[in-house]
Biopython code that builds the backbone (N, CA, C, O; Angstrom):
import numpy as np
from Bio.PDB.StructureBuilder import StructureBuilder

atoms = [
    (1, "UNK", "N", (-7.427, 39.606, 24.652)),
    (1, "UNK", "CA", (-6.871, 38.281, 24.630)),
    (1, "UNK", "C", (-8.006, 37.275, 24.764)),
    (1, "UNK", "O", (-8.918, 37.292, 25.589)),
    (2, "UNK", "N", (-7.746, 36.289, 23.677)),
    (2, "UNK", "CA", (-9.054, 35.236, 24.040)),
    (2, "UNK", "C", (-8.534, 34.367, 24.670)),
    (2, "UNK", "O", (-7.328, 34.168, 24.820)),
    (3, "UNK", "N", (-9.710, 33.591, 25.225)),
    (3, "UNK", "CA", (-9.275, 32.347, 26.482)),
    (3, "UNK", "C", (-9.750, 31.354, 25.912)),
    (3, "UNK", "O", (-10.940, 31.556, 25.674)),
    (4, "UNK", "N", (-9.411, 30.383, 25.576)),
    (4, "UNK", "CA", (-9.819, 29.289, 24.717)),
    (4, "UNK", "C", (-10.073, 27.944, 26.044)),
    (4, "UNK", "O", (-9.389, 27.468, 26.950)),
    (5, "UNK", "N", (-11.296, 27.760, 25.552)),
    (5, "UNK", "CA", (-12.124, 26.663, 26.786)),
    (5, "UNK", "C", (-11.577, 25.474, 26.498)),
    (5, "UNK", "O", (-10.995, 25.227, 25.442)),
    (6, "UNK", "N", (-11.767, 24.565, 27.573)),
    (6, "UNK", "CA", (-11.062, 23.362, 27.352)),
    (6, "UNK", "C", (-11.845, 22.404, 26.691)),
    (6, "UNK", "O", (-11.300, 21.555, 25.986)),
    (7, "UNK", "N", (-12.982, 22.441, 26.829)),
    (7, "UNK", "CA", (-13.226, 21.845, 25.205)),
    (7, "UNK", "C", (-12.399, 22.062, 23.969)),
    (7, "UNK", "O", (-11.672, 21.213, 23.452)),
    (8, "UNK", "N", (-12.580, 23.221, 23.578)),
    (8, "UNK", "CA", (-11.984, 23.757, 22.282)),
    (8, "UNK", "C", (-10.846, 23.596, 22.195)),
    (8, "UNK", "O", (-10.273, 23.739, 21.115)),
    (9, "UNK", "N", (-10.081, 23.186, 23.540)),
    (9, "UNK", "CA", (-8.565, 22.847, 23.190)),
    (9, "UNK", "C", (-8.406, 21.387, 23.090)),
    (9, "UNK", "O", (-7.554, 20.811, 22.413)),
    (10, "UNK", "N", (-9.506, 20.725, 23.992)),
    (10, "UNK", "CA", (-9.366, 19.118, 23.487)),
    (10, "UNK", "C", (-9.999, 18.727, 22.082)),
    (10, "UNK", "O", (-9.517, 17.807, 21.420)),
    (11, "UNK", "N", (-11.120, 19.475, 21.645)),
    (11, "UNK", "CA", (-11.002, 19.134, 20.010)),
    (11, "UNK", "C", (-10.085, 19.406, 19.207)),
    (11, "UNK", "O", (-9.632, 18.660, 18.338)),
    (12, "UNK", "N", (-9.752, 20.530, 19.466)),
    (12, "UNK", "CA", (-8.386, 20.665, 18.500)),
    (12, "UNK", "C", (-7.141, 19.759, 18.410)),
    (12, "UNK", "O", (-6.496, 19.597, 17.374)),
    (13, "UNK", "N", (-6.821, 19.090, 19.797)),
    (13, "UNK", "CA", (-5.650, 17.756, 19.995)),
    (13, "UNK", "C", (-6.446, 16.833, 19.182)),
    (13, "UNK", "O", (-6.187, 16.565, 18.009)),
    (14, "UNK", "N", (-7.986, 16.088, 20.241)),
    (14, "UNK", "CA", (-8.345, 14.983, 18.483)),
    (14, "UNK", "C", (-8.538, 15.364, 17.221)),
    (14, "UNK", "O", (-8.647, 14.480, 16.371)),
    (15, "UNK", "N", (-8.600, 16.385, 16.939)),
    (15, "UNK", "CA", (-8.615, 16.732, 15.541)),
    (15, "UNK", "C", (-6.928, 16.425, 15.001)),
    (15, "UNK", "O", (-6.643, 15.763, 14.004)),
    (16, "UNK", "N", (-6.196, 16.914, 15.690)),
    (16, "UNK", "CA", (-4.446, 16.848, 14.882)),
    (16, "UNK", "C", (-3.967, 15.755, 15.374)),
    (16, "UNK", "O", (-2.830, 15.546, 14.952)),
    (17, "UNK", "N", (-4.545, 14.570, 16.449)),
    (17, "UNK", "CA", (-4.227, 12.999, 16.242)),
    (17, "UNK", "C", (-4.928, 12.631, 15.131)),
    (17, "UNK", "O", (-4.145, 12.123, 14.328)),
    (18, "UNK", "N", (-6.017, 12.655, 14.731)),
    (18, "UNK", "CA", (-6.932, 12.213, 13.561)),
    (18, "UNK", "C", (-6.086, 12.665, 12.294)),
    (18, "UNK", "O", (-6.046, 11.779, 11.441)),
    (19, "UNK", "N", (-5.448, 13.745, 11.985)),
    (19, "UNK", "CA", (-5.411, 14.028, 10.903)),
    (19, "UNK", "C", (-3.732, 13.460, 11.137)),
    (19, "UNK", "O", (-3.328, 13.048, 10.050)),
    (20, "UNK", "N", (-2.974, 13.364, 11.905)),
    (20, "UNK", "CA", (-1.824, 12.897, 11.817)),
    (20, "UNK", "C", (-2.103, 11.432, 11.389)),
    (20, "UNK", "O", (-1.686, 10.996, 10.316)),
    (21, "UNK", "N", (-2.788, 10.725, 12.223)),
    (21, "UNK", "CA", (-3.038, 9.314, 12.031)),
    (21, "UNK", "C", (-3.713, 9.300, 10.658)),
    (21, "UNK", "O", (-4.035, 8.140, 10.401)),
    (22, "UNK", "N", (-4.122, 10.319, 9.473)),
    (22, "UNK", "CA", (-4.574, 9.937, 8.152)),
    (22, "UNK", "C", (-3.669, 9.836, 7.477)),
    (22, "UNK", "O", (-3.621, 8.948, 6.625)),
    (23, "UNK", "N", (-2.240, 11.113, 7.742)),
    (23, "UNK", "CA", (-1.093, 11.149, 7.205)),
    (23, "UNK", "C", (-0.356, 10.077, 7.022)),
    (23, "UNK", "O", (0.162, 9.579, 6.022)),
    (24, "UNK", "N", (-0.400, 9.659, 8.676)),
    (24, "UNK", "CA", (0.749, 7.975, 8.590)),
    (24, "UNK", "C", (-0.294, 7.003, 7.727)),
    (24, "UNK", "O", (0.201, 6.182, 6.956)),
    (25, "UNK", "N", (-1.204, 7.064, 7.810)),
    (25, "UNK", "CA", (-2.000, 5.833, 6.753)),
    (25, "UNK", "C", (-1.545, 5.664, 4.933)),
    (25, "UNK", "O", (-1.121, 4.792, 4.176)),
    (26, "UNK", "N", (-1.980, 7.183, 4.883)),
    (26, "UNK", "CA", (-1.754, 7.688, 3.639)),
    (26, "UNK", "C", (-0.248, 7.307, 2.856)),
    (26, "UNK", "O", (-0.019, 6.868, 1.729)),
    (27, "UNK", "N", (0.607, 7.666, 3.934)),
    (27, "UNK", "CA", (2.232, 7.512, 3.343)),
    (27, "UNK", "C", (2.629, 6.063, 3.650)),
    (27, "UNK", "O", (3.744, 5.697, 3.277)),
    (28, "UNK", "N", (1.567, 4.922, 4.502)),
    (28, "UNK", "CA", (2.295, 3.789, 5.027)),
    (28, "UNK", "C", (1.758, 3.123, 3.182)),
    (28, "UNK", "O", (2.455, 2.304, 2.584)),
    (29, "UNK", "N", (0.044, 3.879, 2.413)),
    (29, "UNK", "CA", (-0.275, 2.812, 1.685)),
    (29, "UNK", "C", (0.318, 3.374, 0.210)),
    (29, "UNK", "O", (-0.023, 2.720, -0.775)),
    (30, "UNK", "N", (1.071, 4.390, 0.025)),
    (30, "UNK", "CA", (2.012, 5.185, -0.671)),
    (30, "UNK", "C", (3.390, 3.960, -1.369)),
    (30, "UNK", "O", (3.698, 3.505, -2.470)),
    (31, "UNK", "N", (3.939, 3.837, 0.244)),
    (31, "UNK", "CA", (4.639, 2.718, -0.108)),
    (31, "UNK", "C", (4.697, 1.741, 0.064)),
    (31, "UNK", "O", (5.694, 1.243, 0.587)),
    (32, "UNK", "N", (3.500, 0.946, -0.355)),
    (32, "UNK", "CA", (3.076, -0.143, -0.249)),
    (32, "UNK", "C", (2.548, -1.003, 0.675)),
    (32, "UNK", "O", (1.944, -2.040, 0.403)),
    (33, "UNK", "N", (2.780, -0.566, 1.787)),
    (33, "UNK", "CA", (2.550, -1.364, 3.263)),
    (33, "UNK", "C", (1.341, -1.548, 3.548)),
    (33, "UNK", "O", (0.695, -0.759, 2.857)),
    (34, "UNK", "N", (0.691, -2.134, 4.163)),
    (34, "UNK", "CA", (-0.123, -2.557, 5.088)),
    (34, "UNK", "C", (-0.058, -2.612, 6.615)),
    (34, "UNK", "O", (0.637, -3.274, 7.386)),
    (35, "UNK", "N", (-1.052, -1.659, 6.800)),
    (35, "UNK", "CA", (-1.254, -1.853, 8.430)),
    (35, "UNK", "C", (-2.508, -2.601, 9.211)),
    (35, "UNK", "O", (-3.728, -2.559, 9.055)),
    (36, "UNK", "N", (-1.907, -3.086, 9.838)),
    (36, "UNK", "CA", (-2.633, -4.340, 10.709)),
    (36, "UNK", "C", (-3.416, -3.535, 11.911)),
    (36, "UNK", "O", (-3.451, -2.381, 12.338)),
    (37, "UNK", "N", (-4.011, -4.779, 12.206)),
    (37, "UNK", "CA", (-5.217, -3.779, 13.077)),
    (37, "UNK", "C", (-4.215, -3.331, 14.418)),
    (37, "UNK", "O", (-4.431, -2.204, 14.863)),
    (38, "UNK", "N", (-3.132, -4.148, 15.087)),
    (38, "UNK", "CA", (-2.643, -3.992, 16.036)),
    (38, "UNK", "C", (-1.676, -2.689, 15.856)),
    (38, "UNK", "O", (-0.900, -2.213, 16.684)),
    (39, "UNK", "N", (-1.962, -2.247, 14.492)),
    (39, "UNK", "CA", (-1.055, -0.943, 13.820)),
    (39, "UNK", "C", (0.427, -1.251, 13.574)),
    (39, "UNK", "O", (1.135, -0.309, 13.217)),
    (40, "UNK", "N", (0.924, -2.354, 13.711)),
    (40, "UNK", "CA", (2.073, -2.591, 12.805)),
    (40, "UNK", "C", (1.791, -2.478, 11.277)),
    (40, "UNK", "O", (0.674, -2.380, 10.770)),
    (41, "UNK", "N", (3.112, -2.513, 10.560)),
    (41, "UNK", "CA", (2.917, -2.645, 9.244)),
    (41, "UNK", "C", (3.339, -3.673, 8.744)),
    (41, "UNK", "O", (3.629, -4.583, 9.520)),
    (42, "UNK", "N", (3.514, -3.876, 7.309)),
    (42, "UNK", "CA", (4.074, -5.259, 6.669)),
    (42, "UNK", "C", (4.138, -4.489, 5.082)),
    (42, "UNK", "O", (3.354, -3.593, 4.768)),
    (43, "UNK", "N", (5.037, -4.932, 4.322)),
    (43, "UNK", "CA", (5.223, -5.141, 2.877)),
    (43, "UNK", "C", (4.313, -5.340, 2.387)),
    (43, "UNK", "O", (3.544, -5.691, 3.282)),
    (44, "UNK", "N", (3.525, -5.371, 0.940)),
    (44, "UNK", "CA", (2.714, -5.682, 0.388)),
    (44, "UNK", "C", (2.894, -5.353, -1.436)),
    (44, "UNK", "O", (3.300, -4.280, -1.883)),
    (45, "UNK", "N", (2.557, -6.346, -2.137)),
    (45, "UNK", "CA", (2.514, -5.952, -3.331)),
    (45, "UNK", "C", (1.381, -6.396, -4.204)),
    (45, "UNK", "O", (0.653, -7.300, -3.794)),
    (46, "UNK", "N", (1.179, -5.878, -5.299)),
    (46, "UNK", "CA", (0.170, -6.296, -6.295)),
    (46, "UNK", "C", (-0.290, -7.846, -6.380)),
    (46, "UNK", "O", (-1.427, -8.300, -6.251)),
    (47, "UNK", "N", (1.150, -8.649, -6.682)),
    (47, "UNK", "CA", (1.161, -9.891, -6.793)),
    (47, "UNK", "C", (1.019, -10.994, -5.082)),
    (47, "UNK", "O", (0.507, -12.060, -4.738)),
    (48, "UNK", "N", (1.560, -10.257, -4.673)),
    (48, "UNK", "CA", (0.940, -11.010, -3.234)),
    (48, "UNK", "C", (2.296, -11.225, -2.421)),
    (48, "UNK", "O", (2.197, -11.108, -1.200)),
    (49, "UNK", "N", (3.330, -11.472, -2.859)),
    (49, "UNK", "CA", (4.614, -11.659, -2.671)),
    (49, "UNK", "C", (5.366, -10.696, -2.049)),
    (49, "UNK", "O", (5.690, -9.765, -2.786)),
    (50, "UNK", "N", (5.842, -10.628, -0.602)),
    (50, "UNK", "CA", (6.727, -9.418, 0.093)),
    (50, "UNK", "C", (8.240, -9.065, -0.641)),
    (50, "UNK", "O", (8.770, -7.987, -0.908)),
    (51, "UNK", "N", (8.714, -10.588, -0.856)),
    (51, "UNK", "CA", (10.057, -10.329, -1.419)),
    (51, "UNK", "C", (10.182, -10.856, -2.802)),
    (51, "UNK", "O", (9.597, -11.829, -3.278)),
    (52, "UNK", "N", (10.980, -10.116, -3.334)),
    (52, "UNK", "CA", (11.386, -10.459, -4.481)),
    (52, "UNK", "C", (12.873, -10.501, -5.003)),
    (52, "UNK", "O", (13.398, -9.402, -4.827)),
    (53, "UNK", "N", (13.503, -11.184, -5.440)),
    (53, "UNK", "CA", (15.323, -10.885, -5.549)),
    (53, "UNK", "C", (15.060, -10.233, -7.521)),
    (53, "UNK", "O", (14.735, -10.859, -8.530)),
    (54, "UNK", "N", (15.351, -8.957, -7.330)),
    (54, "UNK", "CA", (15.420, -8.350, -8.292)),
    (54, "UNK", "C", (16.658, -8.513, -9.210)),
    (54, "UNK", "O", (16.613, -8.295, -10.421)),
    (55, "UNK", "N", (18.001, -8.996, -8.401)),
    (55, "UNK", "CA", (18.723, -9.499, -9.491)),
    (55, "UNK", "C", (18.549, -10.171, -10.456)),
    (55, "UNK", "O", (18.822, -9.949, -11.636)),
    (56, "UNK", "N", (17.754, -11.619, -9.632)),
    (56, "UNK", "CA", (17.642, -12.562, -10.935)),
    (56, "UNK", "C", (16.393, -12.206, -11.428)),
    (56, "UNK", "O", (16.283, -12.565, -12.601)),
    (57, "UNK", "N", (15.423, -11.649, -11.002)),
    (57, "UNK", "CA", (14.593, -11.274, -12.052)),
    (57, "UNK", "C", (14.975, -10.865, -12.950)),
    (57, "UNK", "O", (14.747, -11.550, -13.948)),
    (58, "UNK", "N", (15.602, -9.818, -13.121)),
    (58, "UNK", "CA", (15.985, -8.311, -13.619)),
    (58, "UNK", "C", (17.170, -8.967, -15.380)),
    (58, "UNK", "O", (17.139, -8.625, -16.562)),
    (59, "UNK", "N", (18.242, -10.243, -14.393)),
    (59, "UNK", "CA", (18.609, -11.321, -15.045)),
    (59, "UNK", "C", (18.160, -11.694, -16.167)),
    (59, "UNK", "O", (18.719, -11.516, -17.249)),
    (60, "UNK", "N", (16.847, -12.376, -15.927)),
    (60, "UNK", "CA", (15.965, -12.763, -16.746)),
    (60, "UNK", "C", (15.418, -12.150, -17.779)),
    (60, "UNK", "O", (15.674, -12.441, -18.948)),
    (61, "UNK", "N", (14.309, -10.901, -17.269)),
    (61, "UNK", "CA", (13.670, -10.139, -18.084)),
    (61, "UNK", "C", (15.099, -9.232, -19.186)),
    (61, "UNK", "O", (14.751, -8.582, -20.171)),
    (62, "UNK", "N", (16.238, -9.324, -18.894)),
    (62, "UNK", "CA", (17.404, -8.360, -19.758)),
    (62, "UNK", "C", (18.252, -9.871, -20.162)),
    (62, "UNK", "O", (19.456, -10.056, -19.985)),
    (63, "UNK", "N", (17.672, -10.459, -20.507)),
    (63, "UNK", "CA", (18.715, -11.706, -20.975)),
    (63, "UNK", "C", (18.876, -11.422, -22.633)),
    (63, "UNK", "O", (19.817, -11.925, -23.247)),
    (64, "UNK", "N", (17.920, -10.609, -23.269)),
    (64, "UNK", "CA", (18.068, -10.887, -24.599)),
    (64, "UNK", "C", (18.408, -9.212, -24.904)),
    (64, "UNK", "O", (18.253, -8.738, -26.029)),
    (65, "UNK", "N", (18.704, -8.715, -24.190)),
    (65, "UNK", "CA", (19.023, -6.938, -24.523)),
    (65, "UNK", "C", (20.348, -7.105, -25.350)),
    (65, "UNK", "O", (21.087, -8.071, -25.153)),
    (66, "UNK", "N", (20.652, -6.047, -26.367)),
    (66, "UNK", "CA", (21.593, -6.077, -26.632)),
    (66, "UNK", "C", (22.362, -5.080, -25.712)),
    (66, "UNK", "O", (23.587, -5.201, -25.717)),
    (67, "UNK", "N", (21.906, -4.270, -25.054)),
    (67, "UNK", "CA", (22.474, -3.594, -23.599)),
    (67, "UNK", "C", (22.541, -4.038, -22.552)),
    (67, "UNK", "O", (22.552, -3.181, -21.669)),
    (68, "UNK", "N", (22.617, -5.459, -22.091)),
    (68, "UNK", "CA", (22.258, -5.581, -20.897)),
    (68, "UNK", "C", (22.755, -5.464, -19.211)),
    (68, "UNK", "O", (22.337, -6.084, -18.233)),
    (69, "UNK", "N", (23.744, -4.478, -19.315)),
    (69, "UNK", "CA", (23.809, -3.669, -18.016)),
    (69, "UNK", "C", (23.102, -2.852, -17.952)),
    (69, "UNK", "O", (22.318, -2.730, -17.010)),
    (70, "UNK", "N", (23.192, -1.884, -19.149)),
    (70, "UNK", "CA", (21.451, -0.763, -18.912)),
    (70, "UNK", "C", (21.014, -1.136, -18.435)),
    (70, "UNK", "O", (20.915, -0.829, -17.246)),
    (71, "UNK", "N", (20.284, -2.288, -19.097)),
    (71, "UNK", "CA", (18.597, -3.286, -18.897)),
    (71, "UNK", "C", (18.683, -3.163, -17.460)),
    (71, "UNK", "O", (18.059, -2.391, -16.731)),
    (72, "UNK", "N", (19.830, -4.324, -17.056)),
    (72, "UNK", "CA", (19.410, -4.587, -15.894)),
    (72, "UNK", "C", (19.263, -3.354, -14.783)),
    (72, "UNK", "O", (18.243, -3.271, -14.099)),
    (73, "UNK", "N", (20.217, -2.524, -14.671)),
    (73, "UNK", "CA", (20.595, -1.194, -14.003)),
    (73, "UNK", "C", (19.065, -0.216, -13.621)),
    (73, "UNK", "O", (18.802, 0.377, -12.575)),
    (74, "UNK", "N", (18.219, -0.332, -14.926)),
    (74, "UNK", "CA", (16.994, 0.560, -15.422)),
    (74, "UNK", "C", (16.283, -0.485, -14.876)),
    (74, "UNK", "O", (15.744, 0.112, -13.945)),
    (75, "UNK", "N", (15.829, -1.840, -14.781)),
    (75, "UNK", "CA", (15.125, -2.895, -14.353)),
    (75, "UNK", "C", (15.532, -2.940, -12.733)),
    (75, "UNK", "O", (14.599, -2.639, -11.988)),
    (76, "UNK", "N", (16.577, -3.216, -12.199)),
    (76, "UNK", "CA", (16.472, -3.217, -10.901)),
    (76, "UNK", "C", (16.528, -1.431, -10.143)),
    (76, "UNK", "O", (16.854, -1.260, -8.968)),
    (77, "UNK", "N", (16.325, -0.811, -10.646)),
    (77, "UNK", "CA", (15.332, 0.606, -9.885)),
    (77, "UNK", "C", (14.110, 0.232, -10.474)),
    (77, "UNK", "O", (13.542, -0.412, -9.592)),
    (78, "UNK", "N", (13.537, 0.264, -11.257)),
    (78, "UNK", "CA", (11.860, -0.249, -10.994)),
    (78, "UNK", "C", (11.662, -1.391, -10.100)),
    (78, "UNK", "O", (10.661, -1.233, -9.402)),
    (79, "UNK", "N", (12.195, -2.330, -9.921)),
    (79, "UNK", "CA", (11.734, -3.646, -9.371)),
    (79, "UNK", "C", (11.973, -3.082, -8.023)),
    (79, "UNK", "O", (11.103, -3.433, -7.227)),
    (80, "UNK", "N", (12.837, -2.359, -7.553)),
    (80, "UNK", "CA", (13.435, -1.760, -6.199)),
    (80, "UNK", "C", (11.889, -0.777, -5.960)),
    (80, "UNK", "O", (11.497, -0.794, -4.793)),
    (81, "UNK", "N", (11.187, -0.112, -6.761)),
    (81, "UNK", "CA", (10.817, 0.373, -6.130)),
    (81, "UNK", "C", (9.341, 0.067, -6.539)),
    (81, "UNK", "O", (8.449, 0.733, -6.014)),
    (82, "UNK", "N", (9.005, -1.002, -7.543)),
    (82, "UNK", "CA", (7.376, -1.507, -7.601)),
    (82, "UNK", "C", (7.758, -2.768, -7.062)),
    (82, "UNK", "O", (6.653, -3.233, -6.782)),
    (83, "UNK", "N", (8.482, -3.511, -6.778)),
    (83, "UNK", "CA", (8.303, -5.085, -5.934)),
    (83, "UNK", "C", (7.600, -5.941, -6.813)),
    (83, "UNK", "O", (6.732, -6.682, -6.352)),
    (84, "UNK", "N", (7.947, -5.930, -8.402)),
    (84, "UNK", "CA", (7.732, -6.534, -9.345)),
    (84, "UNK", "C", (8.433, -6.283, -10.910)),
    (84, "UNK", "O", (8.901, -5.233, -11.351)),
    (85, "UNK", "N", (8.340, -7.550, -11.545)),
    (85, "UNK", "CA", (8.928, -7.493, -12.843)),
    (85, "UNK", "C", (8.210, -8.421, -13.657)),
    (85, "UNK", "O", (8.223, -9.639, -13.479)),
    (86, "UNK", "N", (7.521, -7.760, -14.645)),
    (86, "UNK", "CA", (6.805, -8.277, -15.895)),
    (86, "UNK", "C", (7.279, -9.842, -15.869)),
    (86, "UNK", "O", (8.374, -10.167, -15.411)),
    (87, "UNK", "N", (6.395, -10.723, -16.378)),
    (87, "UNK", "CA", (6.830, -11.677, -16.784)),
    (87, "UNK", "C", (7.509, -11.605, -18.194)),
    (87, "UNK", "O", (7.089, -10.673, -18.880)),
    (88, "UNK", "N", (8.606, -12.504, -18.853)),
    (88, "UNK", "CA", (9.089, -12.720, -20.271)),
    (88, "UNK", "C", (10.337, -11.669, -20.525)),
    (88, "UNK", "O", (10.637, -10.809, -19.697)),
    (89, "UNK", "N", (10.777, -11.788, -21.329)),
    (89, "UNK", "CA", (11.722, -10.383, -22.067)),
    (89, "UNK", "C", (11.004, -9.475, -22.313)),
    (89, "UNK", "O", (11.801, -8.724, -22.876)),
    (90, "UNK", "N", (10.481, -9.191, -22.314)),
    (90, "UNK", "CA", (9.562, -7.832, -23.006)),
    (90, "UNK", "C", (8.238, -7.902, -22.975)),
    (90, "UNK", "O", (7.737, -9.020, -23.090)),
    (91, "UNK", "N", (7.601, -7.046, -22.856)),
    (91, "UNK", "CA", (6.036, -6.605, -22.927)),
    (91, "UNK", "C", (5.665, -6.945, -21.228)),
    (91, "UNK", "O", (6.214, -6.729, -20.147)),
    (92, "UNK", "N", (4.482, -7.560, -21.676)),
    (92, "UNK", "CA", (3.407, -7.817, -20.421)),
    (92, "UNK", "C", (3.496, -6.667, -19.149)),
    (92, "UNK", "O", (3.143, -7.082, -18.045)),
    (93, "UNK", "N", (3.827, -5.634, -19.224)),
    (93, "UNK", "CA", (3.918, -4.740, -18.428)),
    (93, "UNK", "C", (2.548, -4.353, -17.765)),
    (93, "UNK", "O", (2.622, -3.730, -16.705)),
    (94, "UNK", "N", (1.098, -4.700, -18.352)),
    (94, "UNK", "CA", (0.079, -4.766, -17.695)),
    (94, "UNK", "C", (-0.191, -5.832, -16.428)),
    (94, "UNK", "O", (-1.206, -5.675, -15.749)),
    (95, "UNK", "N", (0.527, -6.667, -16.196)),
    (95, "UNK", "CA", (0.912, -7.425, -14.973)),
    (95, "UNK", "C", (1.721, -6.500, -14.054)),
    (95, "UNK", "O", (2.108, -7.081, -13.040)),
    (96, "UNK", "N", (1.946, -5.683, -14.112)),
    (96, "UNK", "CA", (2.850, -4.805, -12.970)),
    (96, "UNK", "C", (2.705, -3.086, -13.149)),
    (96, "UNK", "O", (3.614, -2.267, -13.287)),
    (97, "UNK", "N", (1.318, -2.875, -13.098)),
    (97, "UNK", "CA", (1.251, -1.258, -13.573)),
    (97, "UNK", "C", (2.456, -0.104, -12.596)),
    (97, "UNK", "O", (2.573, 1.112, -12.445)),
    (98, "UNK", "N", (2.860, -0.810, -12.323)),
    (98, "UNK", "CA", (4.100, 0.447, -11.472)),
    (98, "UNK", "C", (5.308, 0.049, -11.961)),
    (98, "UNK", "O", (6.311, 0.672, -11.612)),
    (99, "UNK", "N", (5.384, -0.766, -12.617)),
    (99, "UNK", "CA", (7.047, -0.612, -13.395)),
    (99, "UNK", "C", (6.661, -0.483, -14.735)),
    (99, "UNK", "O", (7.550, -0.445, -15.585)),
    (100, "UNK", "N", (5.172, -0.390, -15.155)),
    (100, "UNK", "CA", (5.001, 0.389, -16.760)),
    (100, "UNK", "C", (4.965, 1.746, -16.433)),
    (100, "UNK", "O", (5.062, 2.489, -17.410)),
    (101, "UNK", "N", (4.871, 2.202, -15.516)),
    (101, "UNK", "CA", (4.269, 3.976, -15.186)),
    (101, "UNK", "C", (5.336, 5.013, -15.208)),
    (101, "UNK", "O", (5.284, 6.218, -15.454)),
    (102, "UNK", "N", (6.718, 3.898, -14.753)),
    (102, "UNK", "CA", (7.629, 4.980, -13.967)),
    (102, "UNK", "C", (8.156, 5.630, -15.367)),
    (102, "UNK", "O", (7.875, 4.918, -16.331)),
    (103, "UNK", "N", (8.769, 6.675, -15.648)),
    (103, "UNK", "CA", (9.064, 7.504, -16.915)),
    (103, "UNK", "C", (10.813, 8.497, -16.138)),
    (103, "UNK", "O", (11.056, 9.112, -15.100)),
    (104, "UNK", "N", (11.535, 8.153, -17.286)),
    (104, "UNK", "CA", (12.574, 9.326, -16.995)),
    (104, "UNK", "C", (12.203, 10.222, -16.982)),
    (104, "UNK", "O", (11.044, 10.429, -17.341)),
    (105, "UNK", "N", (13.034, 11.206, -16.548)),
    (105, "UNK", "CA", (13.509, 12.738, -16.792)),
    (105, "UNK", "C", (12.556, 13.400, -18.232)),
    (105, "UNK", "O", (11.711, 14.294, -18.286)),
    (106, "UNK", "N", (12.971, 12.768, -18.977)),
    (106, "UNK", "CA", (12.728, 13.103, -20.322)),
    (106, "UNK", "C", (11.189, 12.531, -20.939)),
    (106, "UNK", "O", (10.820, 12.821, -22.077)),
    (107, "UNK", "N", (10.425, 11.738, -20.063)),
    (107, "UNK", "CA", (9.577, 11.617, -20.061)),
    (107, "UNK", "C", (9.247, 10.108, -21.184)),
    (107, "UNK", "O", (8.336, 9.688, -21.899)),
    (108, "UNK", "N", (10.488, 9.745, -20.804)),
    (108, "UNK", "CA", (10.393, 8.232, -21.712)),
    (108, "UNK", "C", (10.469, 7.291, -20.540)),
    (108, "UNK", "O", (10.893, 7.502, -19.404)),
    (109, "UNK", "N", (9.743, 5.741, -21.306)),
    (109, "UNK", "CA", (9.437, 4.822, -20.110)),
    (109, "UNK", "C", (10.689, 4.178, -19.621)),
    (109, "UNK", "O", (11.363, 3.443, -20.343)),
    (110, "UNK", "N", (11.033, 4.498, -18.224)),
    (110, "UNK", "CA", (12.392, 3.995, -17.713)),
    (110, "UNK", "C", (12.385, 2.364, -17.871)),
    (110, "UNK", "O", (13.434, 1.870, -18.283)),
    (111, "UNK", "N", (11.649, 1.772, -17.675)),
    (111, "UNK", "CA", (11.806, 0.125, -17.143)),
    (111, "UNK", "C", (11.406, -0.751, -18.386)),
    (111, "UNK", "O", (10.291, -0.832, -18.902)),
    (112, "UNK", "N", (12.758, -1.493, -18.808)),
    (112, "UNK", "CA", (12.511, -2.276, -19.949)),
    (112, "UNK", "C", (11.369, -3.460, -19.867)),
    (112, "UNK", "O", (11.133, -4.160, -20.852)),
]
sb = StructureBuilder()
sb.init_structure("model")
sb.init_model(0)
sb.init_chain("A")
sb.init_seg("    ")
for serial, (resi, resn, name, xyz) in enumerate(atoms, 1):
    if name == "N":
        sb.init_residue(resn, " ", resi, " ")
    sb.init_atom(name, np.array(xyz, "f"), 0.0, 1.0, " ", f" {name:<3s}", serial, name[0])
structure = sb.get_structure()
């Protein structure tokens, strides 16, 4: 039987706070957040803006669809989950690289 010294058992605790505390970093900047030095978090997005009302965005950008419950339906899950929506009806999707990225099932681009 080995006897493990108490050193070796207190590196091993800072070692699995350290690597826990990379985990919570990792998954806080995953979904978007920001953590403050006092270790709270906050919202954060590309554009700078915490909130966004994805209805009327979503409104907007599907105003000229000839589907536009799809539109909007397929537009507010991207906006729900990048915290942005292209400017115009269509295109400019390089202003919001996370609602050009997201792809169905089938490997077509979900967000009009």
């Amino acid at each position: 039987m080995a006897i493990i010294s108490k050193s070796s058992l207190l590196a091993c605790l800072i070692t699995l706070v350290l690597f826990i505390s990379a985990i919570q970093a990792h998954e806080a900047l995953s979904m978007n957040q920001v953590i403050n030095v006092d270790g709270t978090t906050h919202e954060s997005s590309l554009l700078g803006t915490t909130n966004i009302d994805c209805g009327k965005e979503c409104s907007r950008r599907c105003q000229l669809a000839s589907r536009q419950k799809i539109c909007k339906r397929a537009c507010g899950t991207c906006c729900a989950r990048c915290h942005c929506v292209p400017p115009g009806t269509s295109g400019h999707k390089d202003v919001c690289p996370c609602y050009a990225a997201l792809t169905t099932h089938g490997g077509r681009k979900k967000c009009p």
